[in-house]
VOGUPA-374035 format. One line per 2 residues: number of its first residue (from 1); their letters; for each residue x, y, z of N, C-alpha, C. Coordinates in steps of 0.1 Angstrom, whole numbers, always signed. Each point is the difference from the previous one (the first is absolute). Layout:
N
NUM	A	X:Y:Z:X:Y:Z:X:Y:Z | ... .
***
This chain:
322
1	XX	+684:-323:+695:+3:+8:+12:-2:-8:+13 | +6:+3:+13:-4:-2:+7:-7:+7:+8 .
3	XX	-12:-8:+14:-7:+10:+9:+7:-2:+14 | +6:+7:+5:+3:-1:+19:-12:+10:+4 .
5	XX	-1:-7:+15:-10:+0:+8:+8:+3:+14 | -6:+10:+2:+11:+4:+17:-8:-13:+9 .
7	XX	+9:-4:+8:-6:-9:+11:-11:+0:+5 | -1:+12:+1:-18:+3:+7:-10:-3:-11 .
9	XX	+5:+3:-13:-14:-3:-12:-1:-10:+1 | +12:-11:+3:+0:-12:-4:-10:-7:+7 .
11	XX	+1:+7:+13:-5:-8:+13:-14:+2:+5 | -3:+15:-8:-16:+1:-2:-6:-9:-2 .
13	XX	-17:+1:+9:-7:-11:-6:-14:+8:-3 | -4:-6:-13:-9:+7:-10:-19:-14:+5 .
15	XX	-6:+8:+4:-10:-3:+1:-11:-1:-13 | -8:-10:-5:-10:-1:-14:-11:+2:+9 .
17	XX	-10:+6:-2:-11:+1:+1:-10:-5:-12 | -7:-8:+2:-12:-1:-13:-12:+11:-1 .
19	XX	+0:+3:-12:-14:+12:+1:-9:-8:-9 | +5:-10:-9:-13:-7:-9:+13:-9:-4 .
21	XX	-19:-13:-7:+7:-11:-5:-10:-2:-10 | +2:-11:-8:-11:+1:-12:-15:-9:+5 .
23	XX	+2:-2:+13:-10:-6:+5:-11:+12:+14 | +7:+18:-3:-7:+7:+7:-8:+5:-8 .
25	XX	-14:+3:+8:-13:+6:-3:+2:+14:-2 | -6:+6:-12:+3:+14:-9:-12:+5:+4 .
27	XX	-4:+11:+0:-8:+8:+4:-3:+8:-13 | -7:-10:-10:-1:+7:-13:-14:+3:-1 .
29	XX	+0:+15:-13:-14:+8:+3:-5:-13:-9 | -14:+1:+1:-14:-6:-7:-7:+10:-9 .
31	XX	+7:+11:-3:-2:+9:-7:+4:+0:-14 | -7:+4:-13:+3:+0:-10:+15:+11:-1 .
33	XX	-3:+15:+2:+11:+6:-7:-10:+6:-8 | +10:+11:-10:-5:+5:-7:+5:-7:-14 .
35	XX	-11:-2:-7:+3:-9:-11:+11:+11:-5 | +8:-7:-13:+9:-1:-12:-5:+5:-11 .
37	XX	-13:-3:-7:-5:-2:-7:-16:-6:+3 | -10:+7:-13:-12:-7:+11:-5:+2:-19 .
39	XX	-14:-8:-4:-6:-3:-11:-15:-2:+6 | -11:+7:-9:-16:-4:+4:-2:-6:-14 .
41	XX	-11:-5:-5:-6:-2:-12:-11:+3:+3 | -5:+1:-13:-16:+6:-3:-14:-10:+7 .
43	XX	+7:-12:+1:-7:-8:+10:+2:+4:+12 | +5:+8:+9:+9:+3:+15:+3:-10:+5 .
45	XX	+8:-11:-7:+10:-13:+1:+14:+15:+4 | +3:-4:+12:+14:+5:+5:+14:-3:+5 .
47	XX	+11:-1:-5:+11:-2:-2:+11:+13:+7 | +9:-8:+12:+10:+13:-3:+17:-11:+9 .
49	XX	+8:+4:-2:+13:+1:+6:+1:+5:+11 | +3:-7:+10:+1:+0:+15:+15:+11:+1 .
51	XX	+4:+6:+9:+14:+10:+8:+6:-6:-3 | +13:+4:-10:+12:-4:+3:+0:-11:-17 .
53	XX	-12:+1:-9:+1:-9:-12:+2:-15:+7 | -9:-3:+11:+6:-11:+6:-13:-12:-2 .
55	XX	-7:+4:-5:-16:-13:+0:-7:+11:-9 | -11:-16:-9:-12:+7:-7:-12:-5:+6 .
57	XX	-10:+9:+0:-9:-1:+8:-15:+1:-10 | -11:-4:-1:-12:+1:-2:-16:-1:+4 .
59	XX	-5:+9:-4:-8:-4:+9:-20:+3:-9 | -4:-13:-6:-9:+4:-10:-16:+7:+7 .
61	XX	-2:+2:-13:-14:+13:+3:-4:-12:+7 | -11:+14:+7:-13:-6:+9:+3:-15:+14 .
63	XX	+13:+4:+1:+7:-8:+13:+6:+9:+7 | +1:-9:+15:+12:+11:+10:+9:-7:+1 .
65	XX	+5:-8:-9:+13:-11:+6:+11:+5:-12 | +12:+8:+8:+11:-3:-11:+5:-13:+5 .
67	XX	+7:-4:-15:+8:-8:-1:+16:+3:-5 | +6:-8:+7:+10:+2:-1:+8:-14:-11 .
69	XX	+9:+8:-8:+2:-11:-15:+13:-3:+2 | +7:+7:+1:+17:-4:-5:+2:+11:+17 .
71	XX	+16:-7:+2:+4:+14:+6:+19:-3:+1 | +5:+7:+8:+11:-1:+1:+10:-13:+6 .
73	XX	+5:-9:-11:+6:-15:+8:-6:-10:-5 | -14:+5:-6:-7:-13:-9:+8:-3:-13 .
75	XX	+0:-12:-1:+2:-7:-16:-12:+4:-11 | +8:+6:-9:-4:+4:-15:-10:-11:-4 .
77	XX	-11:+5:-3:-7:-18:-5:+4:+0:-14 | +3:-12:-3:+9:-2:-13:+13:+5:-3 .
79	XX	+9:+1:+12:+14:+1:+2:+2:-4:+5 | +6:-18:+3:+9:-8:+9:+11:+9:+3 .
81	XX	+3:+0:+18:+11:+0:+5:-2:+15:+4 | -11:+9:-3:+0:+15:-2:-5:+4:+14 .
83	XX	+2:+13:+6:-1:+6:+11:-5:+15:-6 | -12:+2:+1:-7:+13:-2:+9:+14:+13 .
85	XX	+5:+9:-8:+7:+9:+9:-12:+16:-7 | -6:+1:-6:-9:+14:-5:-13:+1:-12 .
87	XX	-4:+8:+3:-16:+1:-9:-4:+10:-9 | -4:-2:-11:-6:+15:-4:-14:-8:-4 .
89	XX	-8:+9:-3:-14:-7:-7:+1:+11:-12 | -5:-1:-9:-3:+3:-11:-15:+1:-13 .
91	XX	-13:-6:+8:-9:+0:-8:-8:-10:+8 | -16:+3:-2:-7:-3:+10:-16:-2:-8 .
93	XX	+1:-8:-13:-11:-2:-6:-15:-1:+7 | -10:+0:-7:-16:-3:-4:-2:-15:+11 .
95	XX	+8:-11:-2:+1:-12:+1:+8:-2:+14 | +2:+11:+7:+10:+0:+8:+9:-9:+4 .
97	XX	+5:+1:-14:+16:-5:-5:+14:+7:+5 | +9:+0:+6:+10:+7:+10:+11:+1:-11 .
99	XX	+7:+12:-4:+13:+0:-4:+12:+2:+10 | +5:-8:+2:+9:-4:+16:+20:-1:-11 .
101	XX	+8:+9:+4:+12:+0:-3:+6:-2:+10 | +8:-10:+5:+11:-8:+10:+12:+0:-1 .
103	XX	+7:+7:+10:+18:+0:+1:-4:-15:+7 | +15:-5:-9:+0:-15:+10:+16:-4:-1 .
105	XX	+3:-7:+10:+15:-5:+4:+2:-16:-3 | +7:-6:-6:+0:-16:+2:+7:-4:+5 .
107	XX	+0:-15:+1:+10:-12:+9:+1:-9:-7 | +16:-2:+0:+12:+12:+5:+5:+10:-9 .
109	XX	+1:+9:+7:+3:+15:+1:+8:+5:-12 | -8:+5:-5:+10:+6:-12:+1:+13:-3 .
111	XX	-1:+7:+11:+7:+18:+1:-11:+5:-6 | -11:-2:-4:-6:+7:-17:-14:-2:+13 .
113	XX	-11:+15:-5:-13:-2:+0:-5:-3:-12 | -11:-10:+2:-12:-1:-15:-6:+4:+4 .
115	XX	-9:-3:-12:-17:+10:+2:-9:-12:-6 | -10:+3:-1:-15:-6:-7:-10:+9:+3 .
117	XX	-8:-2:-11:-9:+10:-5:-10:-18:+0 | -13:+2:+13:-11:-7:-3:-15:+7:+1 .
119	XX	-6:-12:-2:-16:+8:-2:-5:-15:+9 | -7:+8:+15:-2:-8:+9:-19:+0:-1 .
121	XX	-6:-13:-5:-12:+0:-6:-12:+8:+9 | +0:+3:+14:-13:+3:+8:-1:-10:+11 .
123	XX	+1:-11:-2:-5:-9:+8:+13:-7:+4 | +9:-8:-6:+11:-6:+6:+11:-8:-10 .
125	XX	+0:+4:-10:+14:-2:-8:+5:+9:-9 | +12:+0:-6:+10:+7:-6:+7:-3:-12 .
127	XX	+3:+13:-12:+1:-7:-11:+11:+11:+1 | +13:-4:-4:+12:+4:-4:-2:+11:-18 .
129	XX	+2:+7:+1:-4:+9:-14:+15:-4:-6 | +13:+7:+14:+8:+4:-4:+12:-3:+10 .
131	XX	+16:-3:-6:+7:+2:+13:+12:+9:-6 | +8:+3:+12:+16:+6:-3:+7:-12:-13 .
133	XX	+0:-11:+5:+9:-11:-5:-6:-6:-15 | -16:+4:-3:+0:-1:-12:+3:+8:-9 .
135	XX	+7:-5:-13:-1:+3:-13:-1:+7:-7 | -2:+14:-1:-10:+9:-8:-3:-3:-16 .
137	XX	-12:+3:-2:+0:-3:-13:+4:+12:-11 | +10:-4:-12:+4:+11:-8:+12:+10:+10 .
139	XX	+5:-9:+7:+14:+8:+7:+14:-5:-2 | +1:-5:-9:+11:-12:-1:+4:-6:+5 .
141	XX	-5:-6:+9:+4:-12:+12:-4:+7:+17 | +1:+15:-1:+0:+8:+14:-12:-8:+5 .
143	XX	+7:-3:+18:-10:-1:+11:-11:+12:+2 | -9:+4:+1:-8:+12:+8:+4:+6:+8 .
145	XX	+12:-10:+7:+3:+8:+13:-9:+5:+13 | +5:+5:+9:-7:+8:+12:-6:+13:-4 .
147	XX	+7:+2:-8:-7:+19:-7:-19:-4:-6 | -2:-15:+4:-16:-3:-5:-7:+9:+9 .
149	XX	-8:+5:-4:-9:+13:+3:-18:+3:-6 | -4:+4:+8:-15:+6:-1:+4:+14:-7 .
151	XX	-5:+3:-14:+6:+14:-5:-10:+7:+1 | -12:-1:+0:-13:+14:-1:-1:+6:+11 .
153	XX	-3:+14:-4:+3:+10:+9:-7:-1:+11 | +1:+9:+10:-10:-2:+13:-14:+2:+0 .
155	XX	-6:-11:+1:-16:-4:+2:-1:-10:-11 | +6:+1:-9:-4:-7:-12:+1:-20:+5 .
157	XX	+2:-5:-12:-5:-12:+5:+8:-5:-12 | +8:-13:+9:+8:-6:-15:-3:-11:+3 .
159	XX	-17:-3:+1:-3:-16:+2:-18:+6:-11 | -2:-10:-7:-17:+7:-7:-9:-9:+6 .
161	XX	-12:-2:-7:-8:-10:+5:+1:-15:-7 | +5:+1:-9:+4:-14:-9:+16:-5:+2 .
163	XX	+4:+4:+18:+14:-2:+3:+7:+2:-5 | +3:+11:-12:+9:+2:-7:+13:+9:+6 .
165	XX	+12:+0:+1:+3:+5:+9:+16:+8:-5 | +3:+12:+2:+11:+13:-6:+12:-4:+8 .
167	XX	+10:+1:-5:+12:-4:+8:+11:+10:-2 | +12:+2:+6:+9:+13:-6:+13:-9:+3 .
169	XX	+10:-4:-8:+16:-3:+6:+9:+11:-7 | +13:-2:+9:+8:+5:-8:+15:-15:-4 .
171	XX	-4:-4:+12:+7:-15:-8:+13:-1:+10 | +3:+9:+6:+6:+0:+16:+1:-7:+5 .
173	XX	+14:-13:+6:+2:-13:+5:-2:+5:+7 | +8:+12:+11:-3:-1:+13:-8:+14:+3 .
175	XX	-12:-4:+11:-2:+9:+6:+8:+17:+2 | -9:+9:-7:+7:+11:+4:+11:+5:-12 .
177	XX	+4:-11:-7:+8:+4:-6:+1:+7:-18 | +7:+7:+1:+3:+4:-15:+6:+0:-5 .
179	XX	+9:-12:-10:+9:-6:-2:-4:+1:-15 | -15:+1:-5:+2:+3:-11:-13:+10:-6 .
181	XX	+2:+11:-1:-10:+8:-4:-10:-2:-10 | -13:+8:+0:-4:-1:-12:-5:-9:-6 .
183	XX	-3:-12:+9:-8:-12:-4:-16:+0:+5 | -3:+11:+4:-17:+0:+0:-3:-9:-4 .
185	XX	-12:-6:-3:-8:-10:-6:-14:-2:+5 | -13:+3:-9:-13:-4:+6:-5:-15:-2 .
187	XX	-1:-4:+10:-10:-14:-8:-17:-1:+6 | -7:-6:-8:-11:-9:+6:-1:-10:-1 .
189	XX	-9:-7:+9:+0:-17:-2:-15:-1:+2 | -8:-3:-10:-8:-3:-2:-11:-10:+12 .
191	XX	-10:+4:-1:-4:-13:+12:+2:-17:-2 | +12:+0:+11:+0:-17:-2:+11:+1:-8 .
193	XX	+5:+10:-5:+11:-1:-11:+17:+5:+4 | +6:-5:-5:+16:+4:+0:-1:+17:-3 .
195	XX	+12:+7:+8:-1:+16:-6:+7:+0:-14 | -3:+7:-7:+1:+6:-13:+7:+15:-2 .
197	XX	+9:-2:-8:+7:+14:+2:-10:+8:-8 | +5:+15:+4:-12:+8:-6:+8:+11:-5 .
199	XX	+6:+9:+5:+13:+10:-4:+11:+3:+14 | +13:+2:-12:+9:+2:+9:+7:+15:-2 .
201	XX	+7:+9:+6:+11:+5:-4:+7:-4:-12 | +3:+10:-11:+7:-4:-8:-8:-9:-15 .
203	XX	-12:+2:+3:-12:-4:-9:-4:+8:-11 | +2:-1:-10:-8:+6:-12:-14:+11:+6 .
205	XX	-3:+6:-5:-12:+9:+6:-9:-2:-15 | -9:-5:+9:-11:-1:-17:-3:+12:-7 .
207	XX	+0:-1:-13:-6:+11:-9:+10:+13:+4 | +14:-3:+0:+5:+12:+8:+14:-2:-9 .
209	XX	+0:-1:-11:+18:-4:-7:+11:+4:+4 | +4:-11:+7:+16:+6:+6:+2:-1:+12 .
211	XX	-14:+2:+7:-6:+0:+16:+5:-8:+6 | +6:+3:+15:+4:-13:+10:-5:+2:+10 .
213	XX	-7:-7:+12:-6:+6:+11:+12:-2:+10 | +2:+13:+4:+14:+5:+12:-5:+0:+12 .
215	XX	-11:+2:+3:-6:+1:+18:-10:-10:+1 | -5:+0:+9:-11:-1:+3:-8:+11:+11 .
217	XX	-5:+6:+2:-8:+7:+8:-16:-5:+8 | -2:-12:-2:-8:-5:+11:-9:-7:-4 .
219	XX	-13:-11:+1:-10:-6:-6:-10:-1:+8 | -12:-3:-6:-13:+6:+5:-3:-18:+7 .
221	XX	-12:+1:+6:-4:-14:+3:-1:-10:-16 | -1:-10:-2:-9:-11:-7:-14:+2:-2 .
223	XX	-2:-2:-12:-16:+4:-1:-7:-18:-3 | -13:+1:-4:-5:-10:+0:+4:-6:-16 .
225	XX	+8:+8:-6:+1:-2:-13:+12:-7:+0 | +9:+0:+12:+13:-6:+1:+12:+14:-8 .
227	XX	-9:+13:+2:+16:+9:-4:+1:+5:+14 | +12:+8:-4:+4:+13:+8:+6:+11:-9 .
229	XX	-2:+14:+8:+5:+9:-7:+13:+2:+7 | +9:+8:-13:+11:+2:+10:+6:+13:-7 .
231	XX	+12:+5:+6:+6:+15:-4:+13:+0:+0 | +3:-4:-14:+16:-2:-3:+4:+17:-5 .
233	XX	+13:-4:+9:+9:+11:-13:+7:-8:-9 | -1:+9:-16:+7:-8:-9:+11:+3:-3 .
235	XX	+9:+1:-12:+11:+6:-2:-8:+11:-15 | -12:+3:-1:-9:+3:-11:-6:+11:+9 .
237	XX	-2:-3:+17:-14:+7:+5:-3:-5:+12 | -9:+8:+3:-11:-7:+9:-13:-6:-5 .
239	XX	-4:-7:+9:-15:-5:-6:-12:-11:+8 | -7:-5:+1:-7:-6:+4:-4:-16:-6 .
241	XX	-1:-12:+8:-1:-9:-11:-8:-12:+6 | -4:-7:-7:-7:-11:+10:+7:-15:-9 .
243	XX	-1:-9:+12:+9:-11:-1:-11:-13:+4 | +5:-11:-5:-10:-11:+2:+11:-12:-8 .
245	XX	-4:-11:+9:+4:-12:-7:+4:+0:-19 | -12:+9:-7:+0:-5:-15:+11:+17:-5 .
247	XX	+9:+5:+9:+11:+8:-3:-7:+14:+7 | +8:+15:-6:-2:+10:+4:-4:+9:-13 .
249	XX	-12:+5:+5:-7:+16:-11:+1:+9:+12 | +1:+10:-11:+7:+14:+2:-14:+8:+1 .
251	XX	-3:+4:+12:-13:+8:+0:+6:+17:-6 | +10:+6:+8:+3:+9:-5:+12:+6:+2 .
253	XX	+7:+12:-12:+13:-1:+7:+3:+17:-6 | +9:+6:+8:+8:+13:+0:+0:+4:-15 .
255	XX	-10:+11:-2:+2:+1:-17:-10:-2:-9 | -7:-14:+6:-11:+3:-9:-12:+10:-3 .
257	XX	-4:-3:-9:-12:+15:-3:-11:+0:+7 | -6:+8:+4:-16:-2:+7:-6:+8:-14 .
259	XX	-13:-4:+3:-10:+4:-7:-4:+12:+0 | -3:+4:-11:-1:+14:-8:-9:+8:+13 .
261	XX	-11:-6:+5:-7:+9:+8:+5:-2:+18 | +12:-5:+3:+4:+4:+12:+10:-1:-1 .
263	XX	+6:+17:-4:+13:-1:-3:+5:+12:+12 | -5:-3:+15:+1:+15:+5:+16:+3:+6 .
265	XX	+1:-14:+5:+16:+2:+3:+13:-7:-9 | -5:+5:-11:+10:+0:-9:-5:-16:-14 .
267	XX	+6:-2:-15:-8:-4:-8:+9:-19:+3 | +11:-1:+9:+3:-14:+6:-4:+1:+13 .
269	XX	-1:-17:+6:+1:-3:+11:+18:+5:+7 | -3:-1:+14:+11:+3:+6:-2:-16:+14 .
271	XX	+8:-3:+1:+0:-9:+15:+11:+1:+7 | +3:-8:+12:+8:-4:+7:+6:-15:+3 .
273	XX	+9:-3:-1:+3:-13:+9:-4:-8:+7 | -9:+3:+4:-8:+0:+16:-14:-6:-2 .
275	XX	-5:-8:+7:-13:-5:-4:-10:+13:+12 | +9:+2:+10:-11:+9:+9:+6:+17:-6 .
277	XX	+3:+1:-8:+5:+13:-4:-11:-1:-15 | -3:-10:-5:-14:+4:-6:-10:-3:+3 .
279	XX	-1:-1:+8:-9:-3:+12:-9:-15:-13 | +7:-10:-4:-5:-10:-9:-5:-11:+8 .
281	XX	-19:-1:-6:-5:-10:+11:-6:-8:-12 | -1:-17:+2:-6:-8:-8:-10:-7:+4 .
283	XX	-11:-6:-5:-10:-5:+2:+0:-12:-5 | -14:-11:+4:-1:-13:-3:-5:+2:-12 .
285	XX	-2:+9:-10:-4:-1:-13:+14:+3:-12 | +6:+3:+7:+14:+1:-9:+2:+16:-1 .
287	XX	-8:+8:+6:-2:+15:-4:+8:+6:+12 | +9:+12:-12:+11:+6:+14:-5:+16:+2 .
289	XX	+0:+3:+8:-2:+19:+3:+15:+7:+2 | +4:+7:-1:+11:+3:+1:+4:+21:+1 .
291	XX	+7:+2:+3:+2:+15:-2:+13:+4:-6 | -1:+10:-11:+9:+6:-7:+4:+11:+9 .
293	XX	+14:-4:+0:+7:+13:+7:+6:+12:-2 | -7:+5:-15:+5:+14:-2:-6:+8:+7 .
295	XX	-2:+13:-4:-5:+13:+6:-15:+6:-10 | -9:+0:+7:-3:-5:+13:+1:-20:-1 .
297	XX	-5:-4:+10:-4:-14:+2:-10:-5:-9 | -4:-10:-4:-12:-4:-4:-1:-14:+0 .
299	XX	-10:-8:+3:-8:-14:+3:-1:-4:-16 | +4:-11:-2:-6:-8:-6:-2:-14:-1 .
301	XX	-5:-6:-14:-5:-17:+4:+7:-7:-13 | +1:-10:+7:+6:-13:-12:-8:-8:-3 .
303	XX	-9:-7:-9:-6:-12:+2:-3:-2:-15 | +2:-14:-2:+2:-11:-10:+6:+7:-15 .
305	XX	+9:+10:+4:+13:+0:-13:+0:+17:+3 | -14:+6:+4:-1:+16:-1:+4:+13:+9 .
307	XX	+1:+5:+0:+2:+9:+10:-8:+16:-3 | -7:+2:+13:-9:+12:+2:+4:+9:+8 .
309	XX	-3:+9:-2:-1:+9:+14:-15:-2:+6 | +3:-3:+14:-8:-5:+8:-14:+15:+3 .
311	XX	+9:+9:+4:-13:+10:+1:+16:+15:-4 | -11:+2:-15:+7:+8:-6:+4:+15:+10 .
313	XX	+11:+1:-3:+3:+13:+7:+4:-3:+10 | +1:-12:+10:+3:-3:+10:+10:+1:+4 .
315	XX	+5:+9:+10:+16:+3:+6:+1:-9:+13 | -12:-14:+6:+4:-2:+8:+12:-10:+3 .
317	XX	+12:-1:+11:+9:-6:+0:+4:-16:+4 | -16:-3:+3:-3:-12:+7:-7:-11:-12 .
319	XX	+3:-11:-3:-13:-9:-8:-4:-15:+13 | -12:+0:-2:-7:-15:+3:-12:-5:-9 .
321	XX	+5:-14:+3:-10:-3:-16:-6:-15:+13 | -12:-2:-4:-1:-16:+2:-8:-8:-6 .
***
């Protein structure tokens, strides 16, 4: 097409003004923000994500000095070429050991965000657990993708004291995307170790003939034992289960029998999907509390193959175990 310009536009004359250059002075706060994310440990070693997922910040017991670790624009340590663009933390050990997850961009540019999953030691270096671009183990060649993730619920902790550390993909090239459903996947990686698949979608369900796990409904922190619990729906049920490096046992599932003397809401268990819909908490000894959700409610406990009712008669809806 063409543009005509009446004589007068032509003859206009347009004035620039400058309002900035990359050499003018910002008038930026000195102010944190409200963190993103924030983690204490049992030592009050404290960790949190600065406004905006833009920096991680720490700051250990019995000092007044935060420190500031990574933030927005830094290079990935142990990713040439990488440009840190976001943060999550994820676990905050005994040893105040940092579980630090990083969106990062490289050079040159290849449309795509990565990630890495590190454990930043306390004092001043960084050990890569995990990245987008690696490998998974037991996925037929699949990348991890950007879908690499901190899976335990809120408060929990997917870092232990022997750096063992919970991971969730779904195997998703790109950010955001769902291109192919239904590839859940848990892993851990052992301290110092490569991750290890643990269960996926589409899994055999132990002790369950026929069983596939169809959902997932959520996982607890890491214990010191290196499990987690978790609350699959199957194509069998619902149920409860705990997971570890050396495969997955079935704490309990939709159907089974309870014992002769607490049979008040009915002579099976009942569950949900949901790890907070049975209200299922696990401990560093391998022992789960959990709540059956017939009518009425009742509490009970898991520990090393058995299952009790916690305080017989019990209709409360809530369990905590430690």
């Amino acid at each position: 097409g063409t543009l005509l310009l009446s004589t007068a536009q032509a003859q206009s004359q347009v004035s620039l003004l400058t309002l900035a250059t990359d050499q003018s002075p910002l008038n930026l706060s000195n102010h944190f923000g409200v963190p993103s994310n924030a983690i204490v440990n049992q030592a009050g070693d404290f960790a949190f994500v600065g406004a905006g997922n833009s920096a991680v910040f720490m700051r250990r017991a019995g000092t007044s000095t935060t420190t500031r670790l990574l933030q927005f624009g830094d290079p990935v340590p142990g990713f040439a070429g990488s440009t840190a663009v976001a943060f999550n933390i994820g676990g905050l050990n005994s040893s105040a050991h940092l579980l630090i997850r990083v969106n990062f961009t490289v050079s040159p540019p290849d449309g795509r965000v990565h990630r890495a999953v590190l454990i930043y030691d306390g004092t001043s270096s960084y050990r890569t657990v995990a990245s987008s671009d690696d490998v998974a183990a037991g996925s037929g060649g699949k990348q991890f993708g950007p879908s690499l993730t901190f899976p335990a619920a809120s408060g929990g902790s997917n870092l232990n004291d022997h750096d063992d550390v919970l991971l969730l993909t779904t195997f998703e090239p790109f950010a955001g995307a769902d291109t192919a459903p239904n590839q859940d996947t848990y892993y851990i990686a052992s301290a110092g170790g490569t991750p290890v698949r643990v269960v996926g979608l589409g899994d055999a369900v132990p002790v369950v003939p026929g069983g596939t796990f169809a959902s997932f409904g959520g996982a607890s922190q890491i214990n010191a034992l290196g499990q987690f619990l978790f609350a699959p729906g199957t194509t069998t049920g619902n149920g409860l289960f705990l997971g570890s490096t050396s495969g997955v046992t079935k704490v309990v599932a939709t159907g089974d029998p309870k014992s002769a003397c607490c049979q008040l809401s009915g002579a099976t268990f009942s569950l949900t999907s949901s790890l907070a819909g049975n209200s299922g908490e696990l401990n560093d000894q391998g022992q789960v509390a959990f709540v059956d959700t017939g009518t009425p409610k009742s509490a009970w406990l898991y520990s090393a193959g058995v299952i009790t009712n916690t305080y017989p008669g019990s209709t409360s809806p809530l369990t905590s175990i430690s």
